[in-house]
N, C-alpha and C positions, 0 to 999 in steps of 0.2 A: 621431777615434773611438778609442774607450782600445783598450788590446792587451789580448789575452787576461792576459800576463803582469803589466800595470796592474792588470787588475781583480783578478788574486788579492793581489798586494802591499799592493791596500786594503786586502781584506779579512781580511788576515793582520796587518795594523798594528791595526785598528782594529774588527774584530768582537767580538762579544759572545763566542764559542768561543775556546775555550785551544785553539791549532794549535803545531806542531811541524814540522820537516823533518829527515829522520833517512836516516842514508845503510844499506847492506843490512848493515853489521857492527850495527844499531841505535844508531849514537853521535848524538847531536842539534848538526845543523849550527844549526841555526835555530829558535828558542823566538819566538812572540810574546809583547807584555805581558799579554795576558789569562791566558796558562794560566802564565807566571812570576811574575805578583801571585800568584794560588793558590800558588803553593808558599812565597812566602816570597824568590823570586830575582830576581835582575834578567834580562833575555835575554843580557846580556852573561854574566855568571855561566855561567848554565845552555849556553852554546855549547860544544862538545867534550865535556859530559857524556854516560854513557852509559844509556838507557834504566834501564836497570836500577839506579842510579843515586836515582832517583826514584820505583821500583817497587818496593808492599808486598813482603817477602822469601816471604808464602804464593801470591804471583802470578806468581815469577818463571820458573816450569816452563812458562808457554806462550807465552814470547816467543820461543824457535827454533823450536818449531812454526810458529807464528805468520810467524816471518818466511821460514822454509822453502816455504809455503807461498806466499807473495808471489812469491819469488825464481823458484819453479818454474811460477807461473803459473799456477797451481791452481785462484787466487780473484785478482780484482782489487781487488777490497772486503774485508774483514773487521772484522767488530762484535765489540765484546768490551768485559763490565763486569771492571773493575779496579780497582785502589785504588791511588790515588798517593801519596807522602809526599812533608809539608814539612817544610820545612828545618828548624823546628823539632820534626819527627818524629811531625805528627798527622798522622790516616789524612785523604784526600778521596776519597770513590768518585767512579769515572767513569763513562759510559758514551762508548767509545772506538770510531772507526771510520779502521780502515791503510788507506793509497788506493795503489796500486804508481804513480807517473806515470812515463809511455813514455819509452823513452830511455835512453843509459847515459852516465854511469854511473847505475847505479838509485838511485833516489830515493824515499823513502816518506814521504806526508805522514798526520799525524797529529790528527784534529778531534776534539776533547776536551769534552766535556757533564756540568759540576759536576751531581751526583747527591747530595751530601751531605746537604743538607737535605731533600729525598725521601725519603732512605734515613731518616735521622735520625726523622721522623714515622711510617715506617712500623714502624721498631723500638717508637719511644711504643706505636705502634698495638699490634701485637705484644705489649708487655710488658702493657699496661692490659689486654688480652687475657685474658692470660696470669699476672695478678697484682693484688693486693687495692690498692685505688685509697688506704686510709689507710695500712696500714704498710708495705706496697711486700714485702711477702710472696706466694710462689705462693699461688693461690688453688686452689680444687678441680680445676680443669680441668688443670692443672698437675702436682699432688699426682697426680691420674688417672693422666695421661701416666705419671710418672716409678715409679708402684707397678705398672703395666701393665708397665712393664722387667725389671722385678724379677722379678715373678711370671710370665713368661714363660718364665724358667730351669726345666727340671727341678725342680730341687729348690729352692725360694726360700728363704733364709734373710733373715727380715723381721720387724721389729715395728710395730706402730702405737699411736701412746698418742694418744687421743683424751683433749682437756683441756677442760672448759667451767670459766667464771672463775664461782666462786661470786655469787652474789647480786649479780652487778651490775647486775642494771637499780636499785639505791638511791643506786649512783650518782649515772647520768643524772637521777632524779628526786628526787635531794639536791640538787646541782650542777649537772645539766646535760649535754649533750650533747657539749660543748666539753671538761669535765674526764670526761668516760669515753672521750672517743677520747685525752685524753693519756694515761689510763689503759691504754688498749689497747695505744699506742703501747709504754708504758715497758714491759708485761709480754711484747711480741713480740720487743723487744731481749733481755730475759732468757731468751729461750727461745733465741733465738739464741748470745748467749755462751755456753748453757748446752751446747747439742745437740753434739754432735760432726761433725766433720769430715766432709762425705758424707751426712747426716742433710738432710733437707726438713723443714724446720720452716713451714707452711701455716696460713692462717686464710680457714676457711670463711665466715665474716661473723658477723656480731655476737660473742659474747663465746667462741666457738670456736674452737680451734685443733689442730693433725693436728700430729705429729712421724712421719716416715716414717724410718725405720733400720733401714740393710741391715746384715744378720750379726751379728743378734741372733736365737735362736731356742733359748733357753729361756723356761719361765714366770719365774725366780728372776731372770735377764739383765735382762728388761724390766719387774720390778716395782722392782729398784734402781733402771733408769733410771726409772724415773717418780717415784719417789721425788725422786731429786735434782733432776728437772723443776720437782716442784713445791716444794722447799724455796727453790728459785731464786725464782719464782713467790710466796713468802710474806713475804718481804723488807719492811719496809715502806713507804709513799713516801708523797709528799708532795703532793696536789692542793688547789688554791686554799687554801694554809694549811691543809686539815687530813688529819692522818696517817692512812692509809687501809692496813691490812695483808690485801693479795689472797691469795684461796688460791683452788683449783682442785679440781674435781671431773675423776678420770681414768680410763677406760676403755682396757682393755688388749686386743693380741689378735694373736696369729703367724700367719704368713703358711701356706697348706700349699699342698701339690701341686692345681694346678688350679682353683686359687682366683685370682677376677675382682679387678680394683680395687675395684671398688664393693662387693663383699661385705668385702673386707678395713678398709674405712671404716666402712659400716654396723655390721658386728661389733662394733667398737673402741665405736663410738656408742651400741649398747644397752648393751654395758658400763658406759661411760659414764654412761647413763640409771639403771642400777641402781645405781654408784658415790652419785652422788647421793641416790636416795630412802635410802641408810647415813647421810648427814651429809656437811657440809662437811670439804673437803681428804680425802677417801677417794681409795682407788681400787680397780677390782676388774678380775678377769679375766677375759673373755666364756666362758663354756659353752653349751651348748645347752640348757640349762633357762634361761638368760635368752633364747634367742630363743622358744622356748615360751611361758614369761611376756609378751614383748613385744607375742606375734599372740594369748595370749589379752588386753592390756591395750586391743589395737587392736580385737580384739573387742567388750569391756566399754566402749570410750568411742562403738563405733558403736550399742552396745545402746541406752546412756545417753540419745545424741542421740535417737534414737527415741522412750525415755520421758517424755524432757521433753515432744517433739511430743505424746505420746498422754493424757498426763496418770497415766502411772505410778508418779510422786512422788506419795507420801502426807506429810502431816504428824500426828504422835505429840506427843500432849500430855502432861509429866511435871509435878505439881504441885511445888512449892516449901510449905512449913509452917513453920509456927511450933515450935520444937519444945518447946516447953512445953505447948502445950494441942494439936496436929496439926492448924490451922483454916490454907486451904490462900490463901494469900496472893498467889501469883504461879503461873502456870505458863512451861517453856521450851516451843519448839517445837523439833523433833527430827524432823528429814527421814528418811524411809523409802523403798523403793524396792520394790513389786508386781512382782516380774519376773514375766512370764508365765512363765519352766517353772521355775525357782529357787526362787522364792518372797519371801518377805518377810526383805529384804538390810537391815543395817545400815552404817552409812555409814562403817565400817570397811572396808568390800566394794566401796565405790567412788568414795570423796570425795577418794583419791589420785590416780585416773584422772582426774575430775572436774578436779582443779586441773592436773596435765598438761595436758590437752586445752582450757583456758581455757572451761570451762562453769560455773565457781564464779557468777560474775554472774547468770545464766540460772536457774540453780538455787535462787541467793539470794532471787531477784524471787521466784519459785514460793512457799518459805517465806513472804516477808516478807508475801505477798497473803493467804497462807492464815490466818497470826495475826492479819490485822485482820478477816480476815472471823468468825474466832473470835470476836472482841472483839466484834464488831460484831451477832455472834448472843446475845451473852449479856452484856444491857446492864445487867444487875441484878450483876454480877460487877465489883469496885470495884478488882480488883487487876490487876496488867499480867503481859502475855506478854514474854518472853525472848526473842530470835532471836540467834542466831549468826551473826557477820557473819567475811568471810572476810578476811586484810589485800589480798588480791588483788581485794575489791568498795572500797579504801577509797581516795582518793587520785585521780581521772580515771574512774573507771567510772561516774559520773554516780547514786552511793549515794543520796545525800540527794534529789535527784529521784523516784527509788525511792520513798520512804521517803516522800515525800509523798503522790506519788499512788497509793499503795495506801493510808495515812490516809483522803484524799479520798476515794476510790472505795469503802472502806470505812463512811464517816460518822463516824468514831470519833475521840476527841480525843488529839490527840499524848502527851499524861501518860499513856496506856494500854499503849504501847509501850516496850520498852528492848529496848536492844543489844549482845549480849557480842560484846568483844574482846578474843581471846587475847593473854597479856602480852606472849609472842614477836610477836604483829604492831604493839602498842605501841611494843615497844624499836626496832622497825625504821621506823617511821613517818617518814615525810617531810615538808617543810613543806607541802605539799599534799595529804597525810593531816590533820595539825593543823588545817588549815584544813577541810577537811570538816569533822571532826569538833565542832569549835566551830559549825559550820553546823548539824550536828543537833542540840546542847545548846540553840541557838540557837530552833532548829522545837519545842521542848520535850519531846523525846525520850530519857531518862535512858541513860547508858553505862555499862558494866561490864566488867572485866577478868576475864576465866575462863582458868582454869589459873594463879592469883596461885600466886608460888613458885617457878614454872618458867626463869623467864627469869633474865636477868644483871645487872640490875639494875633489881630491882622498887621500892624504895621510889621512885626517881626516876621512872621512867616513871609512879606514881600522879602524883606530883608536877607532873609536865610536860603530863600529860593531863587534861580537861575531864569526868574520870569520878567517878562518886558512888557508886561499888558494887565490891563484888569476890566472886569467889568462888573458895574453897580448895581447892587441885589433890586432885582425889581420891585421888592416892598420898601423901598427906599424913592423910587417913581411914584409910588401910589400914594406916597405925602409931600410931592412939590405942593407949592404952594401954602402948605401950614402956617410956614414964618415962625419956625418951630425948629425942632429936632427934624423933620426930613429935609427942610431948605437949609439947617446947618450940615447935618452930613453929607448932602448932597454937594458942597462950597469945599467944605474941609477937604474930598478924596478928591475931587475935581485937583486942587491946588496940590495933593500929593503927587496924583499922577503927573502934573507937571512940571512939578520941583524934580523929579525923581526921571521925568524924560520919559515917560513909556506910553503905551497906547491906552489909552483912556474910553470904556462905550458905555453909556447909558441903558440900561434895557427896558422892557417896557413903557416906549411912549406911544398912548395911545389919542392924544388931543394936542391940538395947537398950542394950549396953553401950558402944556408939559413941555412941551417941545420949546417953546418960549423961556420957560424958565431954566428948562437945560444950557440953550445959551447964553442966556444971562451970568448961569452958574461958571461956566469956562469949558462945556465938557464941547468936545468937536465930533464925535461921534456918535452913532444911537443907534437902536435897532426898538421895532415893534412895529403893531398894527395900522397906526397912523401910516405908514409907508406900504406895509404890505404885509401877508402874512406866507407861512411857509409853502412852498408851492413844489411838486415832484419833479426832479429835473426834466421832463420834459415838455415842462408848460413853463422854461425860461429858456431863451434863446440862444444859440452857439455861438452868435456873433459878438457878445455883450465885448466892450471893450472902455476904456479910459486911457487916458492921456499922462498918468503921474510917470516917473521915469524910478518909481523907487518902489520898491515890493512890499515895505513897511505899508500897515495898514495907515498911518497916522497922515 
């Protein structure tokens, strides 16, 4: 039968535990091969070395406790997590237990339990925790933490520049999801290189991101740095072959006395919020009239939801003429809103809120149902209705669907229908915009570009789009007569539209002498107050009717 002293000799040769025998100076008489593979040694090596030796130097303050302890008999066990190094000087945690064995001279043996890959998973654990799974930046909970430090001081000296990356969902839905996260990628790096020393630079998810910066604590301090943030940020790059220049909408806001994490975030974010509704690459600095603004706009979008439920969307009918004879050719539909204590709001009052809150779709259906039902009540009427479509109904919101079954449920034939789309949601159109759109030329539903003029490049986007119409940004009205820049541009798209064959309106004329100079110019159609202004279908007449034999507005 083995001895006692057999069976540990097994199992000191040949267990799965890194063991050790270390004498009460701690110097290691005796390494097995398990815990001398870990470090890198042989047992021969590692004999006459001294604990300390192979111990992290932030561990080494409790080895004479430790062995004090043993020596006096205090404990005859002791547990203890550590960290060992190898010989090529990487860390291994342990979880280690000293055994004192009776006898002198004293003797300590040491059972050794690799922890590393334990530890290793729980840190992953930890950091994914703790940090955004694409650019390996703190995430919010993080940001939280480290802005809670700060503002715990008396007096915090702090900024927060809250960033959203302009327009990138055109991105994902140019390209793809694969080139907006390289996109994300490349813009976290530069906010990085950019940020200083001691700065959290955090992305809250999707196209957001928090720069946290202590000892800043003026407005002048933190509107540079947001500046240089975003000139970093404008740089331009390169995805899937095509050059893509990011900018950044930024929201500002200093830390004060007594102030929570989460209010110091939020602040930066309405800022932010209003930053935006300025224009791309802005930035502004939070007040308390923007958080006024933001709890009336959360007001205004919980009103909104309501009115859609109630049916407090109206639709306003404005005719379109001829302007040579006033026989009334086309009308638009023109969304209104019945507030019950406000009154009768025009969509300057809330079709910003509207598109924040993603209710444009909702909205849209409402219109689109109500001009076919128009059409649909006044079948002696040969000319079509107008709707304004949103670029946020075009591209995945399931538009042309829409578009049909309010035709269908209408009874009314697709040529009765047309579509304005603003230039600016044109030029931004995606190949899943185009495709739509080719869908409703296709359902025989004529398209039109309103606000022609505005955008950055207008001839092309007529070009590139499947549209037959346009109409004249009405600040381009408001300078007939100059002999100038508004009587040239007004001359120039006149003679596009009819090189190019399609319908041509002028909008806002409000005076003879506008209306004069529109025909002068070449345009044959027009819409504004001069004729009439938008009236609810049922202060225009079912009978209206005309004589053209063609369904084209022209």
């Amino acid at each position: 039968m083995a001895t006692d002293d057999e069976l540990f000799r097994t199992a000191f040769a040949g267990g799965a535990l890194g063991m050790a025998v270390l004498d009460a100076s701690a110097c290691l008489l005796e390494v097995n091969p398990t815990l001398a593979t870990w470090l890198g040694h042989t047992p021969q090596d590692m004999a006459g070395l001294m604990l300390s030796h192979i111990t992290h130097p932030d561990d080494l303050g409790r080895d004479q406790r430790l062995l004090d302890r043993l020596k006096r008999g205090i404990a005859g066990h002791i547990h203890t997590q550590r960290r060992l190094v190898t010989r090529s000087g990487e860390v291994v945690w342990t979880r280690t237990t000293f055994s004192r064995v009776p006898g002198e001279p004293m003797r300590i043996v040491a059972q050794v339990e690799d922890l590393t890959e334990a530890r290793r998973a729980q840190e992953l654990l930890e950091h994914r925790t703790l940090h955004d799974h694409l650019t390996g930046l703190p995430n919010r909970a993080l940001l939280l933490d480290r802005a809670t430090v700060i503002l715990d001081h008396p007096a915090p000296r702090a900024a927060c520049i809250f960033l959203d990356i302009d327009d990138f969902t055109l991105v994902n839905e140019s390209w793809g999801h694969e080139a907006g996260d390289r996109l994300l990628l490349e813009i976290s790096r530069r906010l990085q290189m950019a940020s200083r020393p001691g700065d959290t630079v955090a992305r809250l998810g999707g196209d957001e991101f928090v720069v946290l910066a202590p000892g800043i604590d003026s407005a002048d301090a933190v509107a540079d740095y947001a500046t240089y943030l975003q000139e970093a940020v404008n740089r331009p790059v390169a995805i899937d072959g095509h050059e893509v220049t990011p900018s950044a909408s930024a929201g500002l806001t200093l830390a004060v006395p007594g102030m929570s994490a989460e209010a110091l975030i939020r602040d930066a974010d309405v800022a932010m919020s209003s930053a935006k509704r300025s224009g791309r690459n802005s930035a502004e600095m939070f007040s308390e009239d923007m958080r006024r603004d933001a709890r009336m706009r959360l007001s205004v979008e919980s009103e909104l939801r309501a009115a859609l439920r109630e049916g407090q969307l109206q639709v306003h009918y404005q005719p379109i003429v001829e302007l040579t004879t006033g026989e009334i050719r086309a009308y638009e539909a023109l969304v209104r809103w019945l507030h019950p204590q406000r009154g009768l709001l025009m969509p300057e009052d809330f079709l910003g809120v509207c598109e924040e809150a993603n209710l444009v779709v909702p909205l849209g259906e409402v219109v689109l149902r109500d001009a076919c039902r128009f059409l649909a009540d006044r079948p002696g009427f040969d000319g079509r209705v107008l709707v304004n479509v949103s670029a946020q109904q075009i591209g995945g919101a399931g538009l042309v669907e829409a578009v049909r079954d309010a035709i269908t449920d209408a009874g009314i034939h697709s040529s009765r229908l047309a579509l304005e789309i603003t230039e600016t949601g044109m030029l931004l159109a995606t190949q899943a915009t185009r495709t739509e759109l080719d869908a409703l030329t296709e359902l025989g539903v004529e398209l039109l570009i309103d606000d022609f003029g505005t955008g950055y490049s207008a001839l092309s986007s007529v070009l590139r789009s499947p549209v037959s119409g346009m109409k004249l940004a009405r600040e381009f009205t408001l300078r007939l007569g100059d002999e100038s820049t508004g009587d040239r541009i007004s001359i120039a798209i006149s003679s596009l539209v009819a090189s190019l064959k399609m319908t041509g309106i002028i909008e806002g004329i409000e005076t003879e002498e506008q209306r004069r100079l529109a025909i002068a110019h070449g345009w044959k159609l027009a819409q504004g107050y001069l004729f009439a202004h938008p009236k609810p279908a049922a202060q225009i007449p079912h009978g209206l009717a005309w004589d053209s034999p063609s369904h084209s507005l022209r």
